[in-house]
N, CA, C, O and CB atoms as a CASP TS submission, in Angstrom:
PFRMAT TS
TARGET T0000
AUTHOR 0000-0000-0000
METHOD Language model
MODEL 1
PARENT N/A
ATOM      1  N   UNK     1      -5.775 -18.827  12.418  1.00  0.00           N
ATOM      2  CA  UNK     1      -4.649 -18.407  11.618  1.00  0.00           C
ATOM      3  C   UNK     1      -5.106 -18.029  10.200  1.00  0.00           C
ATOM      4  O   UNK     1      -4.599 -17.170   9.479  1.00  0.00           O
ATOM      5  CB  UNK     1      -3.591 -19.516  11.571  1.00  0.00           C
ATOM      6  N   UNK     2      -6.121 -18.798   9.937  1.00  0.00           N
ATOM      7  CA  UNK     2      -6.503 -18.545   8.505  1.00  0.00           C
ATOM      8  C   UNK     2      -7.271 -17.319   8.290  1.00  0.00           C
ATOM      9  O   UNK     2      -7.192 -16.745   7.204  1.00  0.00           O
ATOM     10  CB  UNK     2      -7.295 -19.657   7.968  1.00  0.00           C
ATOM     11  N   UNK     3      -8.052 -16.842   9.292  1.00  0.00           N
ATOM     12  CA  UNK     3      -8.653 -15.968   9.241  1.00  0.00           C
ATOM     13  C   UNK     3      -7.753 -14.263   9.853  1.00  0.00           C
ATOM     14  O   UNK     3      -8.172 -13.127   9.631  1.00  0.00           O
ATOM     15  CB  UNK     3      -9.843 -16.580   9.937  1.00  0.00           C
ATOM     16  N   UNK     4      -6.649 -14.591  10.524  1.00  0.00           N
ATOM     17  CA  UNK     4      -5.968 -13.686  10.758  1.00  0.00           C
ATOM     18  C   UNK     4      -5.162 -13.319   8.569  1.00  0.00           C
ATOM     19  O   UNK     4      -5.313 -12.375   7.793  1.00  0.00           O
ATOM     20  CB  UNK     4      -4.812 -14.350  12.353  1.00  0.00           C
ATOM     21  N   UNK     5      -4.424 -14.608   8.470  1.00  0.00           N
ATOM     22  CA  UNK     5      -4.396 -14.131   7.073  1.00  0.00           C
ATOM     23  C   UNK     5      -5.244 -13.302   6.154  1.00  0.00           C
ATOM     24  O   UNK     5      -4.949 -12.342   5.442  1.00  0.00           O
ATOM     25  CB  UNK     5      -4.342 -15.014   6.526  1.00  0.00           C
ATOM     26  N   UNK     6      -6.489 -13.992   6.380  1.00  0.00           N
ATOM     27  CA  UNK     6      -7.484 -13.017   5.179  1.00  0.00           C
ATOM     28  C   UNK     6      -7.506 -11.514   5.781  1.00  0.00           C
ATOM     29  O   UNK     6      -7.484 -10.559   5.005  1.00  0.00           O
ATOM     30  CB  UNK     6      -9.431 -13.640   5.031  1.00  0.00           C
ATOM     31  N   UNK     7      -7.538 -11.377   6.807  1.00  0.00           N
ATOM     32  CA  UNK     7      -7.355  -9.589   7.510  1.00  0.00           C
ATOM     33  C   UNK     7      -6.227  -9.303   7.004  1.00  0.00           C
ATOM     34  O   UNK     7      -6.271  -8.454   6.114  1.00  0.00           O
ATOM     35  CB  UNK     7      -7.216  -9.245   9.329  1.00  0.00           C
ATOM     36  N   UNK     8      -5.086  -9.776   7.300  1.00  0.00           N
ATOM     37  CA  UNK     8      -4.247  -9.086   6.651  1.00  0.00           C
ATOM     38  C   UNK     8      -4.257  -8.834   5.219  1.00  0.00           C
ATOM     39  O   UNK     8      -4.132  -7.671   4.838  1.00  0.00           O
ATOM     40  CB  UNK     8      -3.284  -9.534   6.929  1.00  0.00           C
ATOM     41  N   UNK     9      -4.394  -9.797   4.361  1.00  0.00           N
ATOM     42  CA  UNK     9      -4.653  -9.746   2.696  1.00  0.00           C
ATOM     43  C   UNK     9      -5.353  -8.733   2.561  1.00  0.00           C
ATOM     44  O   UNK     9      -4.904  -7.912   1.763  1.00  0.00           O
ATOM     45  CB  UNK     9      -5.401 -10.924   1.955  1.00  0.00           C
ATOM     46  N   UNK    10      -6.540  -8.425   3.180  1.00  0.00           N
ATOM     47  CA  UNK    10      -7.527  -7.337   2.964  1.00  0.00           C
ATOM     48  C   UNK    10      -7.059  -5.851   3.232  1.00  0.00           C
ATOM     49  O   UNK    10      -7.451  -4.808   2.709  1.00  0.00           O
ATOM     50  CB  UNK    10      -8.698  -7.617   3.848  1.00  0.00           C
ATOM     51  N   UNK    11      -6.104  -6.068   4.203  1.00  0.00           N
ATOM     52  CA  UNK    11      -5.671  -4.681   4.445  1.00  0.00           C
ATOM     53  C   UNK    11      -4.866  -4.288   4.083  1.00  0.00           C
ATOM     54  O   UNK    11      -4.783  -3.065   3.972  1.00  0.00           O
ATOM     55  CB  UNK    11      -5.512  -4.311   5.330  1.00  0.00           C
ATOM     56  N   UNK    12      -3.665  -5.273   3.640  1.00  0.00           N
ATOM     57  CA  UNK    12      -2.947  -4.748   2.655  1.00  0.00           C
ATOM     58  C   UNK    12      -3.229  -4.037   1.010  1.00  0.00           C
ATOM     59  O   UNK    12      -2.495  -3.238   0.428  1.00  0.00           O
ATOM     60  CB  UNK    12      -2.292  -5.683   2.601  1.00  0.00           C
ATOM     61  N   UNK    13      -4.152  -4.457   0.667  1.00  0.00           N
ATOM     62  CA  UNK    13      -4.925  -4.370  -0.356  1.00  0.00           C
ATOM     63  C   UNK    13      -5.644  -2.894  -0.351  1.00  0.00           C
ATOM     64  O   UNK    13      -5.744  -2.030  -1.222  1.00  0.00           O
ATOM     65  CB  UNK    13      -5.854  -5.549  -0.313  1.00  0.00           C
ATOM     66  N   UNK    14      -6.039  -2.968   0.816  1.00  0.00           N
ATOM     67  CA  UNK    14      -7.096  -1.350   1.317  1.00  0.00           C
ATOM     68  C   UNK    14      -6.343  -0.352   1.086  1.00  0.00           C
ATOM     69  O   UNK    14      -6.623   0.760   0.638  1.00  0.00           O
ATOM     70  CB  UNK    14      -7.594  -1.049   3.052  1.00  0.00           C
ATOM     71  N   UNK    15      -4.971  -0.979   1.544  1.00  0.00           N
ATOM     72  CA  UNK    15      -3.820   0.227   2.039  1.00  0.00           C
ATOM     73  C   UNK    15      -3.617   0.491   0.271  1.00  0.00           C
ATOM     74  O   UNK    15      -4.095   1.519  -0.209  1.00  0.00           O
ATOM     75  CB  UNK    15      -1.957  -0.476   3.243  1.00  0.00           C
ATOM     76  N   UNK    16      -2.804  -0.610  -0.723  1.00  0.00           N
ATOM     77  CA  UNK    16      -2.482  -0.115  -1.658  1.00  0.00           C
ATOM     78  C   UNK    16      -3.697   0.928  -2.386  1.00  0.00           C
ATOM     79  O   UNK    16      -3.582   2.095  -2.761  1.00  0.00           O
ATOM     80  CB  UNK    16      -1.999  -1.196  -2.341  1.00  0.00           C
ATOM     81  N   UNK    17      -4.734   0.127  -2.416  1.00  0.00           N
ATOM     82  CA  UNK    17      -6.004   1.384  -3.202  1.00  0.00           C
ATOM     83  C   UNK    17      -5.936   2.342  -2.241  1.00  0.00           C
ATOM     84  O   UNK    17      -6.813   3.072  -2.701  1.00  0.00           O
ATOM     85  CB  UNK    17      -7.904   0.901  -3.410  1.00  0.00           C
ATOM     86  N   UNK    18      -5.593   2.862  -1.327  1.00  0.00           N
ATOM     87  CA  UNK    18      -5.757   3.777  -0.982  1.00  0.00           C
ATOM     88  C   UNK    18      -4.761   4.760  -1.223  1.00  0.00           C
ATOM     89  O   UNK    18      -4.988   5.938  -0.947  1.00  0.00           O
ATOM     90  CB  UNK    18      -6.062   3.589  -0.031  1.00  0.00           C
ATOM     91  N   UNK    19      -3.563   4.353  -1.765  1.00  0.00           N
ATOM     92  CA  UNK    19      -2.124   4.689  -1.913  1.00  0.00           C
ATOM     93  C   UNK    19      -2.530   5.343  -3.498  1.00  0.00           C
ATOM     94  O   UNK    19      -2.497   6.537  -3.796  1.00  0.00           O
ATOM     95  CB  UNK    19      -0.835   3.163  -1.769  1.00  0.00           C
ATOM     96  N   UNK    20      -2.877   4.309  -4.308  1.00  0.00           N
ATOM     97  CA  UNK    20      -2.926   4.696  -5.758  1.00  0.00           C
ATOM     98  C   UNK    20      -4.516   5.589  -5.674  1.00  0.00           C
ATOM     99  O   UNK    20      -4.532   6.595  -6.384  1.00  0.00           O
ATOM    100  CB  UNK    20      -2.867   3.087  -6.959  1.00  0.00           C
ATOM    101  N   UNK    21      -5.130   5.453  -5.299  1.00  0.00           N
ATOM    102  CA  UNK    21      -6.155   5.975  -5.172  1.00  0.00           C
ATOM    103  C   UNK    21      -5.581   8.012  -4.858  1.00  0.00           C
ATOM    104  O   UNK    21      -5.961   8.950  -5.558  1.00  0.00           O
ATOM    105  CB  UNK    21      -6.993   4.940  -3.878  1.00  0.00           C
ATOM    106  N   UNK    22      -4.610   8.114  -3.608  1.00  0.00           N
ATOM    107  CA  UNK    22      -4.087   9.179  -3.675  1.00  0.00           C
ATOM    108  C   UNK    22      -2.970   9.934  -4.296  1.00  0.00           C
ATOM    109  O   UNK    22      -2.851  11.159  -4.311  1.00  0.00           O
ATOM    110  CB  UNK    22      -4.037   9.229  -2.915  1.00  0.00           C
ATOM    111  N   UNK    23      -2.285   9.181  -4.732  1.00  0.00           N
ATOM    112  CA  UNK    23      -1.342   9.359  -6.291  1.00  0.00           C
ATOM    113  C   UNK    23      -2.108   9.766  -7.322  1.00  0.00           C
ATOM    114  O   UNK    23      -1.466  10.701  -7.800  1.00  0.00           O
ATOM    115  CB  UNK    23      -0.656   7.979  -6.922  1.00  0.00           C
ATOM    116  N   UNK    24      -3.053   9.634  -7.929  1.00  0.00           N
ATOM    117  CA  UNK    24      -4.064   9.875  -8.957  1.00  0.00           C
ATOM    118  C   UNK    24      -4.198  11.121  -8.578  1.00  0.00           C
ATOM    119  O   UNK    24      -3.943  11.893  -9.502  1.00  0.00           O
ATOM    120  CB  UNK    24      -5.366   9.034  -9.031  1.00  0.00           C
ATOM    121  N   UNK    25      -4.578  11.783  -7.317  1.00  0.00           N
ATOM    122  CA  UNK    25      -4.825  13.230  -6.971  1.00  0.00           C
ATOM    123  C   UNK    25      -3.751  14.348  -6.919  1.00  0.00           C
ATOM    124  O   UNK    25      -3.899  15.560  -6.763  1.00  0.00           O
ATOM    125  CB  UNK    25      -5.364  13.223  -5.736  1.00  0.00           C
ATOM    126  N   UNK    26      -2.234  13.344  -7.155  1.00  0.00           N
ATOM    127  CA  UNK    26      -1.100  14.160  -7.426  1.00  0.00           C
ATOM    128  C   UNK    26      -1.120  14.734  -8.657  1.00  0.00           C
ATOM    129  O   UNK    26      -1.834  14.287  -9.555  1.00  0.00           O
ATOM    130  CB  UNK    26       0.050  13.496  -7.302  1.00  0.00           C
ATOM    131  N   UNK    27      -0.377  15.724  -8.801  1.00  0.00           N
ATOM    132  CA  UNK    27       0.590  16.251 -10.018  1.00  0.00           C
ATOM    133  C   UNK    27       1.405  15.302 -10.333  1.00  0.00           C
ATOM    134  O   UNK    27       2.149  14.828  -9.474  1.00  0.00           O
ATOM    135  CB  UNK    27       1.469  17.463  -9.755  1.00  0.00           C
ATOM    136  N   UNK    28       1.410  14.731 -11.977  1.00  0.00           N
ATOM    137  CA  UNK    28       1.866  13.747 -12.148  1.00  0.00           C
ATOM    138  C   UNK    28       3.405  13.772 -11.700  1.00  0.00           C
ATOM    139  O   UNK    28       3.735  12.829 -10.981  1.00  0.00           O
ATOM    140  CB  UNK    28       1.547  13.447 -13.376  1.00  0.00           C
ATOM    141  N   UNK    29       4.288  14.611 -11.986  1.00  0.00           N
ATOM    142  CA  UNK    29       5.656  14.473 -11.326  1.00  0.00           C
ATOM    143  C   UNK    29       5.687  14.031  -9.592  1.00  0.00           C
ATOM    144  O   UNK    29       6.625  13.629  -8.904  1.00  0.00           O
ATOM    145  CB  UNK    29       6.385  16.003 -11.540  1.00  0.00           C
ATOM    146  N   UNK    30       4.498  14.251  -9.304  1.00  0.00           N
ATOM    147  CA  UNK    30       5.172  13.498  -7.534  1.00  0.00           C
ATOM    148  C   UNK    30       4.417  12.343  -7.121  1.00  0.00           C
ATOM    149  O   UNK    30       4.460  11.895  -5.975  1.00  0.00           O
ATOM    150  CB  UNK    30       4.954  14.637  -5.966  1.00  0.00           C
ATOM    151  N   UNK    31       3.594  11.773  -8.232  1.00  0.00           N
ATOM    152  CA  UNK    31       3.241  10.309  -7.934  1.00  0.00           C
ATOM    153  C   UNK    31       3.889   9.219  -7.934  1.00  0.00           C
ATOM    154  O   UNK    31       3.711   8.124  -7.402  1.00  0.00           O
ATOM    155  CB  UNK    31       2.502   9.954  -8.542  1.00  0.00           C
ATOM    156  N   UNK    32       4.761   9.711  -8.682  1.00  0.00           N
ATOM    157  CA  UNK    32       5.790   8.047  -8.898  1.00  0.00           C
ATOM    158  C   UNK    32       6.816   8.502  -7.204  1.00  0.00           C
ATOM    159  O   UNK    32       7.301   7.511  -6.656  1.00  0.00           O
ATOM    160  CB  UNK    32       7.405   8.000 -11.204  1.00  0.00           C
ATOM    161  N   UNK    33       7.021   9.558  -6.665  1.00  0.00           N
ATOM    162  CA  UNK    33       7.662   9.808  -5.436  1.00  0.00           C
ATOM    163  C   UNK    33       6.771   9.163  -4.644  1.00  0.00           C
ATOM    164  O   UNK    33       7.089   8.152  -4.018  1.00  0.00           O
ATOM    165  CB  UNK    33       7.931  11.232  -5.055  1.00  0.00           C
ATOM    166  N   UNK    34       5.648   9.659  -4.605  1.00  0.00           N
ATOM    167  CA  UNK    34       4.676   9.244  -4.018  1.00  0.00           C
ATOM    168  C   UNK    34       4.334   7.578  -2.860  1.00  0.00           C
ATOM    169  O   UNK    34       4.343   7.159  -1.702  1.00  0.00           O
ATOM    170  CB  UNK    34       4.020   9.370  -5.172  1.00  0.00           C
ATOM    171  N   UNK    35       3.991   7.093  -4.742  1.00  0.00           N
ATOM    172  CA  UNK    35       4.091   5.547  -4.291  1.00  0.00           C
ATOM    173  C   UNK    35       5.442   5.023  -3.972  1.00  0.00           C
ATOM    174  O   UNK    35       5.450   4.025  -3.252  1.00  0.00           O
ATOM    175  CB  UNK    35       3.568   4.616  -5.395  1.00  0.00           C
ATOM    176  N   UNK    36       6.519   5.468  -4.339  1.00  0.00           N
ATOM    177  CA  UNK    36       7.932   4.968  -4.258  1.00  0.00           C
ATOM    178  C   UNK    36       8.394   5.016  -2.696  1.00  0.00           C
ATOM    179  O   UNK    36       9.373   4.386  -2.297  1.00  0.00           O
ATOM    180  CB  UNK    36       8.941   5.923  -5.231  1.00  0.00           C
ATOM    181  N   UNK    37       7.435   5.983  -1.700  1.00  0.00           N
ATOM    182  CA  UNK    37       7.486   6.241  -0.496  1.00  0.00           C
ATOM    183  C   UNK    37       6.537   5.502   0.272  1.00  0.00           C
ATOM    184  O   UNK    37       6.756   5.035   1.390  1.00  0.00           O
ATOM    185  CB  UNK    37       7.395   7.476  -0.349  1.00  0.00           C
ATOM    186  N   UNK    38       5.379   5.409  -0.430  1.00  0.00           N
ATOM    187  CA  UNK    38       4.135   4.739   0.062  1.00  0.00           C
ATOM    188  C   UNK    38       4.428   2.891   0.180  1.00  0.00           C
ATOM    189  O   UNK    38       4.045   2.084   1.027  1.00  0.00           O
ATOM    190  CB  UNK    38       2.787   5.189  -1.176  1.00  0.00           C
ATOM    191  N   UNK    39       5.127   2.744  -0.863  1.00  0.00           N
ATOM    192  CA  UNK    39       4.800   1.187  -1.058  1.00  0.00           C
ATOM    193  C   UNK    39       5.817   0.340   0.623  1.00  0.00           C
ATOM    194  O   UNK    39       5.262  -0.463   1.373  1.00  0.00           O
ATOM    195  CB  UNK    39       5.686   0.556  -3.163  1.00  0.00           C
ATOM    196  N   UNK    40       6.792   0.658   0.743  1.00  0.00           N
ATOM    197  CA  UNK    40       7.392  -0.119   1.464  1.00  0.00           C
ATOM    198  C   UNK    40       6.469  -0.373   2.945  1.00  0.00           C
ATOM    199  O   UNK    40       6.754  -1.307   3.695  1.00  0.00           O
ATOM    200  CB  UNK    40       8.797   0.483   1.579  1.00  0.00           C
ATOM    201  N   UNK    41       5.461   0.484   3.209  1.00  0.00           N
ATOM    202  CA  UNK    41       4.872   0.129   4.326  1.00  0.00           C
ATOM    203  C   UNK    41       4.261  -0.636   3.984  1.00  0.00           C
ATOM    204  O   UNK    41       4.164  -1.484   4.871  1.00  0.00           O
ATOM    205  CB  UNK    41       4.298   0.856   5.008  1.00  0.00           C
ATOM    206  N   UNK    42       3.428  -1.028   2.669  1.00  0.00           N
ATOM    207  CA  UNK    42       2.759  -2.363   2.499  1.00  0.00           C
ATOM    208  C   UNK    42       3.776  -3.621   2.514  1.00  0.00           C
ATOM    209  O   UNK    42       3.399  -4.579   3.190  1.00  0.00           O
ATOM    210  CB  UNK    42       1.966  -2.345   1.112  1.00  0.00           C
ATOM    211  N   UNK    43       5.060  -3.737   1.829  1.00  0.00           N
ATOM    212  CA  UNK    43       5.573  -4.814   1.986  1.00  0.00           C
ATOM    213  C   UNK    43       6.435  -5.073   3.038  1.00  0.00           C
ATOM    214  O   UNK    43       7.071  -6.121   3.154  1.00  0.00           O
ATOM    215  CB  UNK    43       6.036  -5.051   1.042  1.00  0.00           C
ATOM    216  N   UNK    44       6.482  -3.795   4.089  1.00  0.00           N
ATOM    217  CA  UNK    44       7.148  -4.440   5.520  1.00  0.00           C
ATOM    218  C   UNK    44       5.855  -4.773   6.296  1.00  0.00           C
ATOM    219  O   UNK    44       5.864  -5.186   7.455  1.00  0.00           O
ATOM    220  CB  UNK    44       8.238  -3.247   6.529  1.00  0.00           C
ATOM    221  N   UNK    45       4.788  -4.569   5.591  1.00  0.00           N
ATOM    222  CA  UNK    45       3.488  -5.610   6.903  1.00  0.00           C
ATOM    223  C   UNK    45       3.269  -6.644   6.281  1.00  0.00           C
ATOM    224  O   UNK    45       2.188  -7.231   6.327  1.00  0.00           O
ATOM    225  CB  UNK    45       1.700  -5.003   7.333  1.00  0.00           C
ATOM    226  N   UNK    46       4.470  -7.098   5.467  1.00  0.00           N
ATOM    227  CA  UNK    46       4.349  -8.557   4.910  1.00  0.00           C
ATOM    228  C   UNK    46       5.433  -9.281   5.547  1.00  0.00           C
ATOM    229  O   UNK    46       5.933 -10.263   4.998  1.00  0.00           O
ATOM    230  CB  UNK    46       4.471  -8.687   3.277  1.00  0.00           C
ATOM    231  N   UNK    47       5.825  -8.850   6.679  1.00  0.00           N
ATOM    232  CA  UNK    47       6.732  -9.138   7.217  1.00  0.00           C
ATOM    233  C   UNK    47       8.707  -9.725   6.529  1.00  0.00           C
ATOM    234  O   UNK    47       9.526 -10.609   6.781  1.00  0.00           O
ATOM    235  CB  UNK    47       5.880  -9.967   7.872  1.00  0.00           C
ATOM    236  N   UNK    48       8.592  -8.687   5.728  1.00  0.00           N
ATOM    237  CA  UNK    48       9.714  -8.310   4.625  1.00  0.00           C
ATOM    238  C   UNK    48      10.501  -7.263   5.318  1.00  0.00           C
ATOM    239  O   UNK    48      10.890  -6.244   4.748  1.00  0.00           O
ATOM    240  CB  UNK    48       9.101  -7.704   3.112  1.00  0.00           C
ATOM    241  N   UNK    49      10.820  -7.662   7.100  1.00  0.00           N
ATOM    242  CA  UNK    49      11.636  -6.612   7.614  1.00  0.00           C
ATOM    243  C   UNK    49      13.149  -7.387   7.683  1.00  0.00           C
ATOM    244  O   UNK    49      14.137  -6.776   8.090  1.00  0.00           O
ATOM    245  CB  UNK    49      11.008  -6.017   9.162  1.00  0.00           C
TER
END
């Protein structure tokens, strides 16, 4: 169990840098859309359904 946690921690984590990581490559007007679209898949694999 403990080690299923740390996978998840890690990948949630991967996911956000990878999120802001591709927002940075936006035009600033559609990054804040961007992440505002991006983020909820990280906090519904936090099981925040």
């Amino acid at each position: 169990m403990t080690e299923t946690d740390r996978i998840r921690t890690q990948t949630r984590i991967a996911m956000l840098e990878h999120f802001y990581a591709m927002a940075a490559e936006l035009p600033l007007e559609r990054r804040k859309e961007y992440i505002r679209k991006m983020l909820p898949l990280v906090i519904d694999s936090c099981g925040a359904r």
